[in-house]
C-alpha positions as CSV (number, residue, x, y, z in Angstrom):
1,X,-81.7,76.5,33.0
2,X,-81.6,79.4,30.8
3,X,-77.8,80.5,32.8
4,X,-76.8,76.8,31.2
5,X,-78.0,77.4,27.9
6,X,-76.7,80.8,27.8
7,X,-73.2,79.5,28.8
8,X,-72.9,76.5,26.5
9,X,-74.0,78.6,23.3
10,X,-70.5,81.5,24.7
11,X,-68.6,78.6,24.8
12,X,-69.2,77.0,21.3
13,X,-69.0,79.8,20.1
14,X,-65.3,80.6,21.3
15,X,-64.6,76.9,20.1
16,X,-65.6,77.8,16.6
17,X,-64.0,81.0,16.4
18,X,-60.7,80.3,18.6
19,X,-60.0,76.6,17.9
20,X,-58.6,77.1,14.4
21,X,-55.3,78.5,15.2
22,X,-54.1,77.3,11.7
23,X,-54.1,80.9,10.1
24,X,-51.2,81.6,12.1
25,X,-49.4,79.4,10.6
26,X,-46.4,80.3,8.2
27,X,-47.3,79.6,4.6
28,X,-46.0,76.8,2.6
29,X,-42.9,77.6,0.5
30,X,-43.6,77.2,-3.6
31,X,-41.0,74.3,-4.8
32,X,-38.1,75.9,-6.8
33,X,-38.3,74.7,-11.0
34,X,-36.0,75.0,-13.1
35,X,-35.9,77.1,-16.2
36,X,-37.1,76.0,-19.7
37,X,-34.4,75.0,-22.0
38,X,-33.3,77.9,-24.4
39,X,-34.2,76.7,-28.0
40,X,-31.4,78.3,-30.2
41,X,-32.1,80.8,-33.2
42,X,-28.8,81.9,-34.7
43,X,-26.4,81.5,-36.4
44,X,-29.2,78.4,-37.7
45,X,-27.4,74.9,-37.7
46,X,-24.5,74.4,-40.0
47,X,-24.2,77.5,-40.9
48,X,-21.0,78.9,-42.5
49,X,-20.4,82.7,-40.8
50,X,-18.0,85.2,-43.0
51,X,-17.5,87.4,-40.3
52,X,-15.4,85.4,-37.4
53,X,-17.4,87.7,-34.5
54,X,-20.3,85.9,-34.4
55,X,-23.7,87.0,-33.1
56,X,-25.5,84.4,-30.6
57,X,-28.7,84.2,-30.4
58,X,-31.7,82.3,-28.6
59,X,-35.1,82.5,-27.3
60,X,-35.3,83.5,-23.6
61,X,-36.7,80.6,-21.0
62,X,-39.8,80.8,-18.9
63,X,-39.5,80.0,-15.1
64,X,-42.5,79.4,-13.7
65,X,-41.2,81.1,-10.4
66,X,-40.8,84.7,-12.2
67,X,-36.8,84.2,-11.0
68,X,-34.4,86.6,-12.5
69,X,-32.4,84.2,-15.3
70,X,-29.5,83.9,-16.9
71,X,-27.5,81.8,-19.9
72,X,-24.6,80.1,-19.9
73,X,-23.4,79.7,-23.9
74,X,-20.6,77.3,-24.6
75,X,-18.4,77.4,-27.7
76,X,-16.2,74.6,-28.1
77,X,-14.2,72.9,-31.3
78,X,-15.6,69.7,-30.8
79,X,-19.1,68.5,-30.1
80,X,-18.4,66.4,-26.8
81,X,-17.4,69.9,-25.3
82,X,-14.3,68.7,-24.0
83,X,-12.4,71.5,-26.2
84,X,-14.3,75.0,-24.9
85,X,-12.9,78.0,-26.1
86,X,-15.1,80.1,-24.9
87,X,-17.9,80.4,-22.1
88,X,-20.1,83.5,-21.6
89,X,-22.4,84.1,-18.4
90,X,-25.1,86.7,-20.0
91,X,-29.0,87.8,-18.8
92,X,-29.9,88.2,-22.1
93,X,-31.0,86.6,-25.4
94,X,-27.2,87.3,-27.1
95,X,-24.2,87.3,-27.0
96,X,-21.1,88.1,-29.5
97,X,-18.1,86.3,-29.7
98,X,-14.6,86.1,-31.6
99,X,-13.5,83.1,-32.7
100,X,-10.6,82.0,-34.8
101,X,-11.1,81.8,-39.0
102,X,-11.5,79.1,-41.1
103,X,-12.7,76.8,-37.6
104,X,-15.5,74.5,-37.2
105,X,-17.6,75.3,-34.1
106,X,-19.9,73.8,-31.7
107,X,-22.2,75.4,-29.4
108,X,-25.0,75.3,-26.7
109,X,-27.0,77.6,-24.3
110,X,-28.3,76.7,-21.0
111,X,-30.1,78.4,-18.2
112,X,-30.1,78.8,-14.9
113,X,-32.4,80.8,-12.2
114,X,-31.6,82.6,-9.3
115,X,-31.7,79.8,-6.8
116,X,-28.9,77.8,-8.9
117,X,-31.2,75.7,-10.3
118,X,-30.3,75.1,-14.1
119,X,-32.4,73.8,-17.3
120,X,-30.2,71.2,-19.3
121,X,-28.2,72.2,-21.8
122,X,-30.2,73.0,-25.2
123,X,-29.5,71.1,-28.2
124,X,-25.8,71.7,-30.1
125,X,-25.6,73.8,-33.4
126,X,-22.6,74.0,-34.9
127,X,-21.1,76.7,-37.6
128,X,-17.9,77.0,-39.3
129,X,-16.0,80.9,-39.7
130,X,-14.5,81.2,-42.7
131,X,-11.4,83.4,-44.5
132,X,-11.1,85.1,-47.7
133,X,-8.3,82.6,-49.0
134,X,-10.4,79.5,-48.1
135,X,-12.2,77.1,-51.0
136,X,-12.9,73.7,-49.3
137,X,-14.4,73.6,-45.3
138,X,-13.8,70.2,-43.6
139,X,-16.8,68.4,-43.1
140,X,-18.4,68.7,-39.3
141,X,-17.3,65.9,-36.9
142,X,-19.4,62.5,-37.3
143,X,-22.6,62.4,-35.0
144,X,-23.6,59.1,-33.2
145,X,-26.9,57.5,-34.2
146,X,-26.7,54.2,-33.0
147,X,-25.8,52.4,-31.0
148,X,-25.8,54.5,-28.1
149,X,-22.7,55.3,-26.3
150,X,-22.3,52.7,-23.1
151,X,-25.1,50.6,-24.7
152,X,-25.3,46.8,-24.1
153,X,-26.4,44.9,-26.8
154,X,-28.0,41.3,-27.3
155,X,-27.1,40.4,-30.4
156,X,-24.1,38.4,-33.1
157,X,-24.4,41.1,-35.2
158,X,-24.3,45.4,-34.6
159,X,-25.1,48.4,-36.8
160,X,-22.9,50.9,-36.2
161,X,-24.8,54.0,-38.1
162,X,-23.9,58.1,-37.7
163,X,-24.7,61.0,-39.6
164,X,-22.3,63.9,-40.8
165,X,-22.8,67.5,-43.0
166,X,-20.5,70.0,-44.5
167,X,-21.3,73.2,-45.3
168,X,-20.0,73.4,-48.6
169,X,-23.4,71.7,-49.8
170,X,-22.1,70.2,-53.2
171,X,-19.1,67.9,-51.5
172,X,-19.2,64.1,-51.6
173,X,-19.0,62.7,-48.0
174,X,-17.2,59.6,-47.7
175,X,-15.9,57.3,-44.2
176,X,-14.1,55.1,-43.1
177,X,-14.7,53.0,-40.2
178,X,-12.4,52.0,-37.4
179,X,-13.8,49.4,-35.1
180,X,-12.0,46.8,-32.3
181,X,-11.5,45.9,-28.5
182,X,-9.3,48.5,-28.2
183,X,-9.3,52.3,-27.5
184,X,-9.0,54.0,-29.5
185,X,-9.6,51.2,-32.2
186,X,-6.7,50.7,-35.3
187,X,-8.5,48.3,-37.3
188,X,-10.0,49.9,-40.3
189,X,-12.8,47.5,-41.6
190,X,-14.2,49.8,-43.9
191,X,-12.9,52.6,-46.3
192,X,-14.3,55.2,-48.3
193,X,-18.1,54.2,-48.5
194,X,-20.6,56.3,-49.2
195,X,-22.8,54.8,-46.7
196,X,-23.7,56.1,-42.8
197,X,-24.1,52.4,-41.5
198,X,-22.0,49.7,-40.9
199,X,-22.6,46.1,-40.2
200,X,-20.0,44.0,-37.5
201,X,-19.9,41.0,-35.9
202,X,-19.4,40.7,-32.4
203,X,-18.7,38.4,-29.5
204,X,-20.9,38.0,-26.3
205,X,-19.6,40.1,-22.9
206,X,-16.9,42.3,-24.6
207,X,-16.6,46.0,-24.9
208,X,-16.0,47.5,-28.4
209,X,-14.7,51.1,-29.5
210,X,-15.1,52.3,-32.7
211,X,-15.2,56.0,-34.7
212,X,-15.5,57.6,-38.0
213,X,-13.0,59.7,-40.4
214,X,-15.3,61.8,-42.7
215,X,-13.7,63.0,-45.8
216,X,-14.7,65.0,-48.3
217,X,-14.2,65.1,-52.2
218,X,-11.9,68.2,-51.8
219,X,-8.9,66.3,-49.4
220,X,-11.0,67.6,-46.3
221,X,-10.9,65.3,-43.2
222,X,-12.3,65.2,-40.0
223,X,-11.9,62.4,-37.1
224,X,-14.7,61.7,-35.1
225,X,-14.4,60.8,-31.4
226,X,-13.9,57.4,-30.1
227,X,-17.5,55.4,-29.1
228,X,-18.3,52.3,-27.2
229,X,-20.8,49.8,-26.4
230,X,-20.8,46.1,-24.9
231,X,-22.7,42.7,-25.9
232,X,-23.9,40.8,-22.9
């Protein structure tokens, strides 16, 4: 009896001690996350830059992996980015770049760890360089507020609206609006106003384009890029 009792209390034992096997086991991987999105610092939004070599700047992302990181900035003469002049691949939070005088410029940071996996592209800034015969700066290209590009709407009647700045801070803004079933649209149904909305009618299941010429006071003018949106 006490051989049986001996035995079953070995052999419990070795089921307790050897029946795990799970610390052999190869440790679970940590999931990959991208970095933060860079928040920009200089040159601050709308700002006019004498010197054409412009200094970069932003604050560096966090990654929550401790992977190595590094930024992608984007310099383009347009604010859809489909005009980049310039694209720098940097570890750092800088980066100095030539540009052309007298130029309105867009530009954006984005990072990307050392697995390839990127943060989105930060918000866009944009500057202008300017010359020692210039007086008058054109006004920025138009920004879209509403309604949002590719948008279907449910409605008779649609507000176009959009924003626009200029760094020479004392100029008068003015638009005009081009709107119509074609792209880009020719049919001006608004000139000169002083207002960033515009009110059109609009027919059920059709796609409309429309855009915005900013001018200023001084003969500046800038044309904005085409947008669209349907009604259902």
């Amino acid at each position: 009896m006490k051989n049986f009792i001996y035995l079953s209390i070995v052999g419990f034992l070795f089921a307790a001690c050897g029946g795990g096997g799970g610390d052999d086991s190869e440790p679970t991987p940590e999931a990959n996350v991208a970095p933060t999105v860079p928040a920009l610092v200089l040159p601050a939004d709308n700002k006019l830059c004498v010197d054409n070599t412009v200094s970069f700047q932003w604050k560096l992302s966090t990654d929550v992996n401790k992977d190595l990181i590094t930024y992608q900035i984007q310099v383009a003469k347009d604010n859809t980015f489909t005009q980049i002049v310039k694209t720098n691949e940097v570890t750092g939070d800088n980066s100095s770049i030539s540009l052309d005088k007298n130029t309105a410029y867009y530009w954006r940071v984005k990072a990307t760890d050392s697995k390839g996996l990127s943060s989105a592209y930060s918000p866009t800034y944009k500057l202008y360089t300017t010359g020692e015969a210039v007086v008058n700066h054109l006004p920025f290209s138009p920004e879209l507020v509403h309604p949002s590009i590719n948008s279907d709407l449910n409605t008779t009647t649609a507000n176009l609206k959009w924003i626009a700045t200029d760094v020479d801070a004392t100029d008068v803004l003015t638009y005009d609006v081009y709107f119509g079933k074609t792209n880009p649209p020719t049919v001006k149904v608004s000139e000169n106003t002083g207002a960033i909305s515009f009110d059109v009618t609009v027919e059920p299941a059709t796609q409309y384009f429309w855009k915005i010429v900013v001018k200023d006071n001084k003969g500046g003018e800038t044309v904005g890029q085409v947008w669209k949106f349907k009604t259902n």
